[in-house]
N, C-alpha and C positions, 0 to 999 in steps of 0.2 A: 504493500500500500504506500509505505514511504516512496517508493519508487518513482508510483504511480503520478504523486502528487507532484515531486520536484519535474519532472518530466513535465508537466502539465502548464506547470510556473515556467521552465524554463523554452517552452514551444510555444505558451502563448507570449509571452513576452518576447521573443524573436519575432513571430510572424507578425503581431500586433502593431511594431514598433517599425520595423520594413513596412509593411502594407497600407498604414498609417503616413507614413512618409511618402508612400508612393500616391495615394487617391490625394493627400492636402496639396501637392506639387503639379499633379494632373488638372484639379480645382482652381488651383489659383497661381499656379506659376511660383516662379523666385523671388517673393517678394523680401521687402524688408524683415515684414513680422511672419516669415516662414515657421523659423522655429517655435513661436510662442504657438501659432495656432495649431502646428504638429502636433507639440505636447499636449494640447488639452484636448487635440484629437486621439491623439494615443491613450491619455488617463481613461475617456470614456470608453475605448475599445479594449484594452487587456483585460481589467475585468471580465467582461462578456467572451474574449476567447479563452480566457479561460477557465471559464466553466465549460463553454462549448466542447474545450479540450480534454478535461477530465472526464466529462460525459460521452462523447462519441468517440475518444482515442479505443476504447478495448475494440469496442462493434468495429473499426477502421482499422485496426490492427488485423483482430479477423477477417476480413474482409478483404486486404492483402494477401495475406497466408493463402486465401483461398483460389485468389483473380490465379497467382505467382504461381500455384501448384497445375492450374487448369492452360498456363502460358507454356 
């Protein structure tokens, strides 16, 4: 379970934070206030991925195993 969890922290906080950075830049371009709005776009979205994360990582884990084995 420990596992599961930092895994969860440490995936959604990667994707979160990329992904976040990518849609504010697509949004609004290089502006001045890039970084502020980043951020407060990223605080609102890792939350949310990760729970996303911890919740659908096992079924998505399985769900590889399974595509992987039928490839």
């Amino acid at each position: 379970m420990k596992h599961r969890i930092l895994f969860a922290i440490l995936m959604s906080f990667t994707l979160s934070l990329v992904m976040s950075a990518w849609i504010t830049f697509l949004n609004i371009g290089a502006r001045a206030d890039f970084i502020e709005l980043w951020m407060h776009s990223w605080v609102l979205a890792w939350p949310a991925a990760g729970i996303i994360s911890f919740i659908a990582g096992p079924f998505l884990h399985g769900l590889a195993h399974k595509l992987a084995a039928k490839i």
